[in-house]
C-alpha positions in Angstrom: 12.3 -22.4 -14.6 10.3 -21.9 -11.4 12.0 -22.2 -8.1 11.4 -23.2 -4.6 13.4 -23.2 -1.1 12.8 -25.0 1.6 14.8 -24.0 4.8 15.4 -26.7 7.3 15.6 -26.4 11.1 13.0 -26.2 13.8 14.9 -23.8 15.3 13.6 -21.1 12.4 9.7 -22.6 13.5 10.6 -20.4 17.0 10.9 -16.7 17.4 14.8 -16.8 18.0 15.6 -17.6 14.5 15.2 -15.9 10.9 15.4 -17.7 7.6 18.1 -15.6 5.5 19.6 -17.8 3.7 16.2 -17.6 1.2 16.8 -13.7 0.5 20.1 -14.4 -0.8 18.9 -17.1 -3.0 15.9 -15.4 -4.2 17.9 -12.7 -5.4 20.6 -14.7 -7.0 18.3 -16.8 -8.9 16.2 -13.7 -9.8 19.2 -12.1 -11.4 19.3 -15.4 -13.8 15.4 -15.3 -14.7 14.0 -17.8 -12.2 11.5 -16.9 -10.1 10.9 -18.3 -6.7 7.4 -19.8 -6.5 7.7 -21.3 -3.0 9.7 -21.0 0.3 8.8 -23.5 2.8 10.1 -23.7 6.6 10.5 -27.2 7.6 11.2 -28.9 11.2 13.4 -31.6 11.6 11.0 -34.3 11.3 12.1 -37.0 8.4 8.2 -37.1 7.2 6.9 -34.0 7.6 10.0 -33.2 5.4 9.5 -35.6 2.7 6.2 -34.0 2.4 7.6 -30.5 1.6 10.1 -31.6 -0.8 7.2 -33.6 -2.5 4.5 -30.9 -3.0 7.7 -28.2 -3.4 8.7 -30.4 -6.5 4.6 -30.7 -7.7 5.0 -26.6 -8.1 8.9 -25.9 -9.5 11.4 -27.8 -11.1 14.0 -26.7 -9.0 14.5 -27.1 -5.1 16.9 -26.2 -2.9 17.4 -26.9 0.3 19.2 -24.8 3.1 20.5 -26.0 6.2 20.4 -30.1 8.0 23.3 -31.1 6.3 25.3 -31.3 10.1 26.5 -34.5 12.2 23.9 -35.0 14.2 20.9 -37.1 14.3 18.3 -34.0 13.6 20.2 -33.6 10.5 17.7 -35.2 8.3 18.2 -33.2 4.7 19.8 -36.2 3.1 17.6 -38.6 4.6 14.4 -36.8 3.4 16.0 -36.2 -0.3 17.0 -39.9 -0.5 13.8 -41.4 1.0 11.6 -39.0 -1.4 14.0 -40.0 -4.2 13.8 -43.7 -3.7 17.8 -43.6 -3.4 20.0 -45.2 -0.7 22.6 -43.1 0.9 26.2 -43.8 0.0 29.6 -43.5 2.5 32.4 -41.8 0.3 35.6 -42.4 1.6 37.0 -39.5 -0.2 34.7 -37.0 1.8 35.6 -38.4 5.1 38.8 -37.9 4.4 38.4 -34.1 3.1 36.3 -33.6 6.8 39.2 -35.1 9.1 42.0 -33.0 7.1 39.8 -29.8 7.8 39.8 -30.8 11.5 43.3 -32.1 11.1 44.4 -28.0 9.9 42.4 -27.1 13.4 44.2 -29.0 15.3 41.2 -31.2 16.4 40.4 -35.0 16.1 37.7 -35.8 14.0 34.8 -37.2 16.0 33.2 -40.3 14.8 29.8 -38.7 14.3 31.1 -36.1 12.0 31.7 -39.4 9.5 27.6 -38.7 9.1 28.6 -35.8 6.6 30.0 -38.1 4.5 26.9 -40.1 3.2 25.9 -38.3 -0.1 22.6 -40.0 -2.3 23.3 -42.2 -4.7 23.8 -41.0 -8.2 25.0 -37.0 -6.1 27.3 -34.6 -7.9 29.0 -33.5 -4.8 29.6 -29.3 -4.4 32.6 -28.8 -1.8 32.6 -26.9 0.9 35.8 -24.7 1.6 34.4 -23.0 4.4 33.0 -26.0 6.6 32.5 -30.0 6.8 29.4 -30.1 5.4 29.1 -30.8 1.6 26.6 -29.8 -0.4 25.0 -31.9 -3.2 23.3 -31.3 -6.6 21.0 -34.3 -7.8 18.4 -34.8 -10.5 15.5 -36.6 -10.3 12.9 -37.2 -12.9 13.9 -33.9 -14.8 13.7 -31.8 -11.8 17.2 -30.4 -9.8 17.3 -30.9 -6.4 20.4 -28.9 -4.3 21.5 -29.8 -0.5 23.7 -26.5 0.8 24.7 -25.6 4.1 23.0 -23.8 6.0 25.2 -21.1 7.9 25.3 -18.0 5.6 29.3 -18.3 5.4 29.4 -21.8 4.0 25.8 -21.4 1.8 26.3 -18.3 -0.2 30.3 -18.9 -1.4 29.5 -22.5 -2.4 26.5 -21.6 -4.7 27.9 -18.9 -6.2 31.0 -21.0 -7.1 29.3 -24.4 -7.9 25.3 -24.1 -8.3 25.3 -20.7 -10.5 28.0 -22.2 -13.1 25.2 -25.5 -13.1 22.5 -23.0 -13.6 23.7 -20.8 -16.3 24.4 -24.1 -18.4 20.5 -25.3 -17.8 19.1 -22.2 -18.4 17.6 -20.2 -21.5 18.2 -16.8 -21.9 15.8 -15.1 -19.6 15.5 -11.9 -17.3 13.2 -10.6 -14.4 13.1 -6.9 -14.1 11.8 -5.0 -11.3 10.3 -1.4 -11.2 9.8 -0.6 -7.2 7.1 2.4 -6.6 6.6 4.3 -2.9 3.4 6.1 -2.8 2.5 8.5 -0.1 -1.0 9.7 1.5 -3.5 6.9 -0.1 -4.7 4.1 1.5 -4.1 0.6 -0.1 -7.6 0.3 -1.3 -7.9 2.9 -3.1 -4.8 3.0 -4.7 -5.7 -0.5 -5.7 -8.8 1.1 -7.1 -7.0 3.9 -9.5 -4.5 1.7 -11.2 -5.9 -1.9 -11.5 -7.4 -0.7 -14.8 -3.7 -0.8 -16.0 -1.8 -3.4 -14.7 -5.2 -6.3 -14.9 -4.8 -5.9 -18.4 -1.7 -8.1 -17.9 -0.2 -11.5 -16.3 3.3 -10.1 -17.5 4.5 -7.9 -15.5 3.2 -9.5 -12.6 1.8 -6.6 -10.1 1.7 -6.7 -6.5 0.6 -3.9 -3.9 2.3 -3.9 -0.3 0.7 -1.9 2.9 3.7 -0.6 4.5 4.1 0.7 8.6 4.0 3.6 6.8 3.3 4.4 3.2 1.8 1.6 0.0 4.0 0.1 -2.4 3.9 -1.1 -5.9 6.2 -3.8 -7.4 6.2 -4.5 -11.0 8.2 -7.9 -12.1 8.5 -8.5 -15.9 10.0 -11.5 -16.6 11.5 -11.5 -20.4 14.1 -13.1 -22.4 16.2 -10.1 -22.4 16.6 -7.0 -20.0 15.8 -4.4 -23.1 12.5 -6.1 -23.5 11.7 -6.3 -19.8 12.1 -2.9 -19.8 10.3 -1.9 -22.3 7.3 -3.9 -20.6 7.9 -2.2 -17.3 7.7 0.9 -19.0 4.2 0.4 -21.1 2.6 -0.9 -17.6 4.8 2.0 -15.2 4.1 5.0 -17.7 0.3 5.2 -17.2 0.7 4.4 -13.3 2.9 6.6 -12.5 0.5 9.3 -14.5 -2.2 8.1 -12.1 -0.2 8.4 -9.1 1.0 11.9 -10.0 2.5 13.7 -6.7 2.2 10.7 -4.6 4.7 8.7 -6.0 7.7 9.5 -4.5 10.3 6.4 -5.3 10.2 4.4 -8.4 13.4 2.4 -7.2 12.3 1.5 -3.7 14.5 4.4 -2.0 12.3 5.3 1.4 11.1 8.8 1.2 13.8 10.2 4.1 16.4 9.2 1.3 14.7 11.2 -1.5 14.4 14.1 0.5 17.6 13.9 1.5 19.0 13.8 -2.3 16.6 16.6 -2.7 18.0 18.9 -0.3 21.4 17.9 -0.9 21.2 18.8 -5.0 19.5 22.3 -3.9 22.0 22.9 -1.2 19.6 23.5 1.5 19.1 22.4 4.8 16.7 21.2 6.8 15.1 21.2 10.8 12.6 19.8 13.0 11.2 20.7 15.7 9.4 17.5 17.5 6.5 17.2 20.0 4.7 14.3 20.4 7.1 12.1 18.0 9.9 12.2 20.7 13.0 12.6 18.5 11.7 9.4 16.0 12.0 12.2 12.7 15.0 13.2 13.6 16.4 9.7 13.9 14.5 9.0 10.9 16.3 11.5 8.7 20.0 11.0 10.3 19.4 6.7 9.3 20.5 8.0 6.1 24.3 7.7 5.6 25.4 11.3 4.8 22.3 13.4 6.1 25.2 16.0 7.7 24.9 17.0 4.3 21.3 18.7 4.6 19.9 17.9 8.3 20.6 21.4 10.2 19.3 20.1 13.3 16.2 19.4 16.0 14.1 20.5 18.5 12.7 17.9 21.1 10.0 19.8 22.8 8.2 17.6 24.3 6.7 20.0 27.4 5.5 23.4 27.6 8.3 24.5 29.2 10.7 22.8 26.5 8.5 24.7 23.4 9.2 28.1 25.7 13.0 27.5 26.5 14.3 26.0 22.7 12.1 27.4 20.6 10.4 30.8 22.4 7.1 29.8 22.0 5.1 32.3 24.5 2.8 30.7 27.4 0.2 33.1 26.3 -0.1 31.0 22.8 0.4 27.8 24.3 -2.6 28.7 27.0 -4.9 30.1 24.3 -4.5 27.5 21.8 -2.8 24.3 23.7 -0.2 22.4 22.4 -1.6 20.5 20.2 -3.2 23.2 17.1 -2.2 24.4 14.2 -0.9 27.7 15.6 1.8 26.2 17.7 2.7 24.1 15.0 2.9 27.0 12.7 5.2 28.9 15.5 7.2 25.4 16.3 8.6 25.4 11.9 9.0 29.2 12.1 11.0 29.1 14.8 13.2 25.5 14.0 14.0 27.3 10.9 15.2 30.7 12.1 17.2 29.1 15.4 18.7 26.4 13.2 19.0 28.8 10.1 17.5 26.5 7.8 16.4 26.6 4.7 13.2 24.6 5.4 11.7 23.6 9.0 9.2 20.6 9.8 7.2 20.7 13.2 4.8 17.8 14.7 2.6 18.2 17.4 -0.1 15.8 18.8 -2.1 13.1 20.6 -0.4 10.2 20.7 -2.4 8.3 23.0 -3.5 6.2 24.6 -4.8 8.7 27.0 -5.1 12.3 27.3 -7.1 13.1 24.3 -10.7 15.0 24.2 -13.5 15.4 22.3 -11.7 18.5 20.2 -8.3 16.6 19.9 -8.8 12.9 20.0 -6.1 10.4 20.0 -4.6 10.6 16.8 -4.5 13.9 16.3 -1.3 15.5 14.6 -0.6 18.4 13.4 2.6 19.1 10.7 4.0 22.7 10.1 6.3 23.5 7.3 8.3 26.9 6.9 10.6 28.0 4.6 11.9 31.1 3.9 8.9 31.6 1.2 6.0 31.4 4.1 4.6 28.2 5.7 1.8 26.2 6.4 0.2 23.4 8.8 -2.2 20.3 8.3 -3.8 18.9 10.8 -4.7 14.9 10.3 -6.3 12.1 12.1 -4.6 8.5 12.3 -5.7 5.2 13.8 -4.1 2.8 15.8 -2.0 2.3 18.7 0.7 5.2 20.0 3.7 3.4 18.5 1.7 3.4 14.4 0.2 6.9 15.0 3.8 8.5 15.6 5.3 6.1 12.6 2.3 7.9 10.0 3.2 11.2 12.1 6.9 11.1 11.1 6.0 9.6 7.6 3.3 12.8 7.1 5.7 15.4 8.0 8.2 14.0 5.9 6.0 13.4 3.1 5.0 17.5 3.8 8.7 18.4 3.3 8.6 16.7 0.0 5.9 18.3 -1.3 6.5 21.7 0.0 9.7 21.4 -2.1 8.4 20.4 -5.4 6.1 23.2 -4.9 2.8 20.8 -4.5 1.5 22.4 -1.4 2.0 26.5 -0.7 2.1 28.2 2.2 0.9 31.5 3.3 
């Protein structure tokens, strides 16, 4: 069974407002085999409305519907479902009744255009709603299921986890989806593309799709079987040769960003790590302490931003800084060394670089960085050249010198 949400409001058409409701649902409904095909916004216009629901139900046999289930006249879900459906709407006296006892226990009077909630289409199973006066409402229609909820989180996700799942179970066959979530690091999206598509275009199942991230690519693998043992198995005969093809770059085959597999790296080894933080402005550091626990392994940062800051908290000379400037691999080199022995570390990562939009030259143009790693083994630096404006270049800058830190401790890049 193939699924499809529409969310109604035009208040989600404007910037102020975010469908969530269709995250939570997706993921229910994937954890029961069905996949969602289609999510639709949808103003509150009765015809415009009707049309959505129609071409929604041309593509899935089911359809639910989040959200203009209120009192007022922009509340058009159960307009647009009975109009499509050819249906009239029905008063039930029973539901009226159920909304003025919930405003009764509020101490409120029930207003008269509240008695709008209780019109339900003809031929409705009706799904009560503890946790508001809406209702929501299950009906079938020419062998496809169509469900009215609510559409405030606290009313929507309660009710179809009591009500609609039960339903669903009963309907469905045995079926699973499986997911395998890869993170790659330091390829572009084409050519990653490029290096596995002779593996996963052999199949339709698992379905493959590639995602260019802010800051690194990733690979989702869906496998959609009657039983989780056999999804499995699928996701391994398509993941075992990609993840040979990715080798070193693949840093996450569950989704986990790469600041929290460093993080369960350094925490297993017991070591800690440093920065030391130029042009990136304290946005590694905060990147690393997002993780709950990173007191664990994060020693500690340097934000040294200036000259003057590189000479005061980490004791970089002026001489180096006038002979080589700020931005080389030199000072980056001297940045690590010296985050690691002030912090005593076990591992130190520097940035340095031209973040733009100004300031950069023919030798360092905008969107040049530089990343130094030290440990207590030697160290190393890197210098790269990124695109964009200031706010992506110190995203891939912070994403690099983690990235460095991963690799320096799998022992995939050595240092002198």
């Amino acid at each position: 069974m193939d699924a499809a949400i529409i969310a109604v409001g035009s208040e989600m058409l404007t910037p102020q407002r975010v469908d969530t409701d269709s995250l939570f649902l997706t993921g229910a409904l994937n954890a029961r085999g069905v996949e969602v095909v289609i999510k639709l916004i949808a103003g509150d216009d009765r015809q415009r409305l009707v049309s959505a629901i129609r071409y929604a139900l041309t593509e899935a046999q089911l359809l639910i519907l989040t959200g203009g289930l209120g009192p007022t006249e922009d509340d058009l879900t159960r307009d647009a479902v009975a109009q499509y459906c050819g249906r009239p709407l029905v008063f039930s006296e029973e539901i009226c009744a159920a909304i003025a006892r919930r405003f009764q226990r509020m101490n409120r009077t029930m207003a008269e255009i509240n008695k709008r909630q209780a019109y339900i289409v003809e031929g409705a199973a009706v799904l009560a709603n503890s946790n508001g006066t809406a209702p929501g409402m299950w009906v079938e229609h020419e062998g496809r299921h169509i469900i009215l909820l609510p559409g405030p989180p606290r009313e929507l996700q309660p009710l179809f986890e009591s009500q609609c799942l039960p339903r669903l179970d009963a309907l469905l066959p045995p079926r699973v989806i499986r997911t395998r979530f890869y993170r790659v690091a330091g390829m572009p999206e084409s050519d990653l593309d490029q290096l596995i598509a002779p593996v996963y275009g052999k199949y339709t199942n698992p379905a493959t799709t590639i995602l260019a991230a802010a800051s690194d690519i990733q690979v989702h693998l869906r496998a959609r079987c009657r039983t989780a043992e056999e999804a499995e198995a699928l996701l391994n005969e398509v993941g075992t040769p990609i993840e040979k093809l990715l080798g070193d770059r693949l840093y996450s085959r569950n989704g986990d960003p790469l600041e929290a597999v460093i993080g369960e790296m350094l925490r297993g080894r017991g070591m800690k790590l440093a920065v030391a933080e130029s042009c990136t402005g304290g946005m590694l550091a905060e990147k690393i302490t997002s993780v709950a626990g990173s007191s664990d392994y994060f020693a500690g940062g340097f934000l040294t931003y200036t000259y003057e800051a590189k000479t005061s908290l980490l004791g970089i000379s002026p001489e180096m800084l006038r002979e080589h400037k700020a931005v080389s691999e030199p000072v980056a080199l001297a940045m690590a060394r010296a985050a690691l022995d002030r912090a005593s570390a076990s591992i130190a990562v520097s940035v340095t670089g031209v973040a733009g939009p100004g300031q950069g030259n023919e030798t360092e143009p905008v969107g040049t960085i530089y990343v130094g790693v030290a440990d207590r083994d030697g160290s190393l630096a890197r210098r790269f050249q990124f695109a964009g404006d200031r706010r992506r270049i110190r995203m891939l800058a912070v994403q690099t010198a983690l990235d460095m830190v991963r690799r320096r401790l799998t022992g995939s890049i050595a240092g002198a």
